[in-house]
Backbone as ProteinMPNN parsed JSONL, in Angstrom:
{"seq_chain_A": "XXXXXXXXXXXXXXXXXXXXXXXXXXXXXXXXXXXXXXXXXXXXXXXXXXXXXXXXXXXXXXXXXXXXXXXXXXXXXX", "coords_chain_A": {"N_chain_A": [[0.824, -1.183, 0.0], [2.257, 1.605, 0.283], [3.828, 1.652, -1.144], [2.21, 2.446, -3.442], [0.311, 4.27, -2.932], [2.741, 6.641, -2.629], [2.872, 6.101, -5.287], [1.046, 6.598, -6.828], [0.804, 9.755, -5.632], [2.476, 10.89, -6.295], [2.188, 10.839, -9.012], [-0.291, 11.666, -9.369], [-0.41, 14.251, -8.444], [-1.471, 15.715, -5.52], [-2.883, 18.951, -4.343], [-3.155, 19.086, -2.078], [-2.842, 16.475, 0.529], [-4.935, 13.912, 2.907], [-4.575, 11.729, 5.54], [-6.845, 9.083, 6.563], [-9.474, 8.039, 9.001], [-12.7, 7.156, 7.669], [-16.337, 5.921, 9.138], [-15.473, 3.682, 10.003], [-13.71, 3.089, 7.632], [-10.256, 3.287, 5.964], [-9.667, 6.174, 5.118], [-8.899, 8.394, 2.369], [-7.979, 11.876, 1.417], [-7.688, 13.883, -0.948], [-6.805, 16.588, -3.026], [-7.371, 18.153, -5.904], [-6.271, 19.437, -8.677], [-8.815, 19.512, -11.458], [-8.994, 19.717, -14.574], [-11.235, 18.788, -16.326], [-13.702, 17.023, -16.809], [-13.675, 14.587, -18.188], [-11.352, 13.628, -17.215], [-11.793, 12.582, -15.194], [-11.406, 9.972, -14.609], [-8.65, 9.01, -14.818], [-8.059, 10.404, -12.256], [-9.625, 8.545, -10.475], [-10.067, 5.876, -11.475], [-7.765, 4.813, -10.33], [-8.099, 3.814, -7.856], [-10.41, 2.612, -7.776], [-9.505, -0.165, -9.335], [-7.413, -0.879, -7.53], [-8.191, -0.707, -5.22], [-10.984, -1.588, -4.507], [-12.398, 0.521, -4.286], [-14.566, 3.285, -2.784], [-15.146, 6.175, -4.607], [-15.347, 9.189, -4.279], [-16.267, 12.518, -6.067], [-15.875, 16.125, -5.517], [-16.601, 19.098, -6.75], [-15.367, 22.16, -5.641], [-14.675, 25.49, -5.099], [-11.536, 28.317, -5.051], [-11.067, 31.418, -2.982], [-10.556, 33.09, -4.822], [-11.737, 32.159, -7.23], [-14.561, 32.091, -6.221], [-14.93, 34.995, -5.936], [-15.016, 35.963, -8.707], [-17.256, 34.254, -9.519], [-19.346, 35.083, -7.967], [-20.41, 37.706, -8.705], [-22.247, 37.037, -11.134], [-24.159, 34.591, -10.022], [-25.846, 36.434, -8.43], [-26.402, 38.159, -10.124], [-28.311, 36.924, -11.632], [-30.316, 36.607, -9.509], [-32.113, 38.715, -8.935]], "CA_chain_A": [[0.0, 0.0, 0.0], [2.977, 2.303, 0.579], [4.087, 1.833, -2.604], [0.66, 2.101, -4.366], [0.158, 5.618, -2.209], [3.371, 7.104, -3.121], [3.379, 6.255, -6.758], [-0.131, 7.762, -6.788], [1.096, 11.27, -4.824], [3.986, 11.501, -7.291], [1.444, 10.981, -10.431], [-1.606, 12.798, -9.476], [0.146, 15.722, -7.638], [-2.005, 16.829, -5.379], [-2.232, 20.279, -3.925], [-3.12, 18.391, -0.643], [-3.465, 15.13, 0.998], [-4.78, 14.052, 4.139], [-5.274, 9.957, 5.353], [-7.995, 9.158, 7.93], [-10.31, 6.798, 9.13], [-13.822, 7.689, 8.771], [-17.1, 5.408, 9.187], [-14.31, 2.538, 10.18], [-12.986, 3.076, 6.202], [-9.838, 3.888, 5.674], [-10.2, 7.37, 4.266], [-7.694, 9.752, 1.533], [-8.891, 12.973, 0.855], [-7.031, 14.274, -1.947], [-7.143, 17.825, -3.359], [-6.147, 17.46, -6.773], [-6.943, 20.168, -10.24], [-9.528, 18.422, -12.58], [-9.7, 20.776, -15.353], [-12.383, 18.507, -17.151], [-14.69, 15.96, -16.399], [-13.391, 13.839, -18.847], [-9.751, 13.26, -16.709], [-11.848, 11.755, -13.702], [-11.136, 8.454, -14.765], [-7.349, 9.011, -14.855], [-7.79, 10.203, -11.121], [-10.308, 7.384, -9.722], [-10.101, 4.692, -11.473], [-6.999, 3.341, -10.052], [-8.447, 3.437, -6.544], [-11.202, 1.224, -7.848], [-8.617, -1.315, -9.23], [-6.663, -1.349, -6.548], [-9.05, -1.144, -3.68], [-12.391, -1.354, -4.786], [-12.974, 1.714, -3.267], [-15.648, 4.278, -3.295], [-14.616, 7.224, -5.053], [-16.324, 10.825, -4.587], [-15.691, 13.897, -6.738], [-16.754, 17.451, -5.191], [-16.327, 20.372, -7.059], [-14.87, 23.265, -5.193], [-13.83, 26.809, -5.502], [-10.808, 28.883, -4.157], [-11.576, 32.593, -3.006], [-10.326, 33.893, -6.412], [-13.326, 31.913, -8.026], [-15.453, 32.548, -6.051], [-15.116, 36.075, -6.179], [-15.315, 35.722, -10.231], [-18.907, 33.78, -9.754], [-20.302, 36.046, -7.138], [-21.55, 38.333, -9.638], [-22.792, 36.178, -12.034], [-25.359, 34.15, -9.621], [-26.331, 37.64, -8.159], [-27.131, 38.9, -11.201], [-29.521, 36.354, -11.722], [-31.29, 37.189, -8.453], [-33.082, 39.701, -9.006]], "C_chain_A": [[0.876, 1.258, 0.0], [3.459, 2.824, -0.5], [3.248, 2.669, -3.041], [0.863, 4.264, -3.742], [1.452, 6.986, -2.48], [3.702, 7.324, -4.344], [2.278, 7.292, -7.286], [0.371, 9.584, -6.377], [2.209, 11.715, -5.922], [3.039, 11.452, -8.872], [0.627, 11.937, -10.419], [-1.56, 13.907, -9.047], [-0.693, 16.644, -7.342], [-1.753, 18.35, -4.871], [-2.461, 19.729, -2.672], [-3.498, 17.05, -0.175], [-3.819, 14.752, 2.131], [-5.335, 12.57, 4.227], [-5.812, 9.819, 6.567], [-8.702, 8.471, 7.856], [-12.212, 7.291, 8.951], [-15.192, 6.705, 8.153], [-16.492, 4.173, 9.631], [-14.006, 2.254, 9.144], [-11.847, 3.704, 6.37], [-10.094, 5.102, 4.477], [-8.796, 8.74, 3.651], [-8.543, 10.834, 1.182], [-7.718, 13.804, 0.326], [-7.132, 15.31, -2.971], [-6.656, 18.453, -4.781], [-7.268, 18.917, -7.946], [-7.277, 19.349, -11.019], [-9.918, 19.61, -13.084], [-10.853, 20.404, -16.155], [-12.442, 17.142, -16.736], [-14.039, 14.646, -17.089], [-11.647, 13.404, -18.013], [-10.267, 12.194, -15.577], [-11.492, 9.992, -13.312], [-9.74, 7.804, -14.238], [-7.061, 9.186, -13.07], [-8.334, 9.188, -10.043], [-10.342, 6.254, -9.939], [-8.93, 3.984, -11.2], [-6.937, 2.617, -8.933], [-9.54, 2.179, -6.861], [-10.712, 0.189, -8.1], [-8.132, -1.842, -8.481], [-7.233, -2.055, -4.985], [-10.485, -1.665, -3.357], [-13.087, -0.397, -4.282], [-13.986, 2.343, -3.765], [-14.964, 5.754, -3.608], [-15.961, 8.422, -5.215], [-16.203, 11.852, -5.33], [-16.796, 14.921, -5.853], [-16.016, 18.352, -5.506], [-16.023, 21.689, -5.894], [-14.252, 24.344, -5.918], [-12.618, 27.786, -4.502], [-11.729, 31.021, -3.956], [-11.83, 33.415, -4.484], [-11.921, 33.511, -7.254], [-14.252, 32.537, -7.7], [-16.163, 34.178, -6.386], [-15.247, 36.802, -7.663], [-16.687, 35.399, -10.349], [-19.831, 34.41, -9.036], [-21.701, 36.844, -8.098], [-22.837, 37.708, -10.36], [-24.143, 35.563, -11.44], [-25.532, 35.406, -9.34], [-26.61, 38.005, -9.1], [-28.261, 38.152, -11.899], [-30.631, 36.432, -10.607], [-32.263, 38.075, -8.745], [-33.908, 40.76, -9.963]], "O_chain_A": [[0.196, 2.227, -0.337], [3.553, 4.005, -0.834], [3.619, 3.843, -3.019], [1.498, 5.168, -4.285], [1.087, 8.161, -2.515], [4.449, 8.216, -4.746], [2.432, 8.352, -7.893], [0.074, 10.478, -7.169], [2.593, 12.855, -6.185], [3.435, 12.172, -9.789], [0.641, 12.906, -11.178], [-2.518, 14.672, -9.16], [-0.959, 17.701, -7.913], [-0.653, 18.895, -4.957], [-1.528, 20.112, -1.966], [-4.559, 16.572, -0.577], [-2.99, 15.204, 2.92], [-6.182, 12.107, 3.464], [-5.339, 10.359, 7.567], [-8.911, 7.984, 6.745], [-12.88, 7.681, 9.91], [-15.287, 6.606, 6.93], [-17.388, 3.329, 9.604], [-13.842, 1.036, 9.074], [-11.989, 4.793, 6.927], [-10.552, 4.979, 3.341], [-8.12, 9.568, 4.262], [-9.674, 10.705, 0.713], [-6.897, 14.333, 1.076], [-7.638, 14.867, -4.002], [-5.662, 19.179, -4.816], [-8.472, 19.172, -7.925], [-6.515, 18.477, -11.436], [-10.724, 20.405, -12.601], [-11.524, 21.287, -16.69], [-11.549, 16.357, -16.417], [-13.934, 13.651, -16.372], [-10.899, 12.734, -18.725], [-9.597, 11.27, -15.116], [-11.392, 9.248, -12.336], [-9.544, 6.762, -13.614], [-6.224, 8.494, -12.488], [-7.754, 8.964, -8.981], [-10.572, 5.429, -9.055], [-8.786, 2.824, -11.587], [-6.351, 1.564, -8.678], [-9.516, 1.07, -6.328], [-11.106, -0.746, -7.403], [-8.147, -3.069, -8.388], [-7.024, -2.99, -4.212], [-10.964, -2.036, -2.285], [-14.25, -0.473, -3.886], [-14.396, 2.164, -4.912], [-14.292, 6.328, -2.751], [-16.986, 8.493, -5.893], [-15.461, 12.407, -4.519], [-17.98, 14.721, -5.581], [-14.967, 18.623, -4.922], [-17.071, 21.969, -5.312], [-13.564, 24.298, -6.938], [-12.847, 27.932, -3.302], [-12.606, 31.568, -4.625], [-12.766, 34.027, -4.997], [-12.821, 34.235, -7.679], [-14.849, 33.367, -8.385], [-17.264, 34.505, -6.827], [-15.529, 37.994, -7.783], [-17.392, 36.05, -11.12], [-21.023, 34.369, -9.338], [-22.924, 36.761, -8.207], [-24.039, 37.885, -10.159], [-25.192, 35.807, -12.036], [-25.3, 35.938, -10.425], [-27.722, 38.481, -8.872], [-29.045, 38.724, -12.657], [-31.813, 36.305, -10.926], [-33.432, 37.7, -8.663], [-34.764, 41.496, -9.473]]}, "name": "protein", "num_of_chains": 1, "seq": "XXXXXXXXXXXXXXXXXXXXXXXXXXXXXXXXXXXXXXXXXXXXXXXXXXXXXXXXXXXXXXXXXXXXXXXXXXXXXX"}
């Protein structure tokens, strides 16, 4: 697994990683740039090979974005 976890961190380079237990699963939470939908494969499917794991994607934004999309929904408000 040590392996497997390091070859991963050196391929998928995230911007953060953090390993933890949670529901009694081991749990990675991995903070990684997906510029398109179409890459998610490249980042999940080798956890499913390897582990059969459950793999999540959740979109996030940094301040910068946000402060780019602010407007945008607000200006549909109202």
């Amino acid at each position: 697994m040590a392996k497997f976890i390091e070859h991963t961190l050196s391929d998928l380079k995230p911007e953060a990683a953090y390993f933890t237990a949670e529901k009694g699963q081991r749990t990675a939470y991995l903070f990684v740039d997906i510029k398109d939908s179409s890459d998610m494969p490249h980042f999940g499917e080798r956890f499913f090979l390897a582990f059969n794991a459950a793999v999540d994607f959740v979109p996030v934004m940094n301040a910068e974005e946000l402060k780019k999309g602010l407007p945008k929904a607000l200006a549909g408000i109202g």
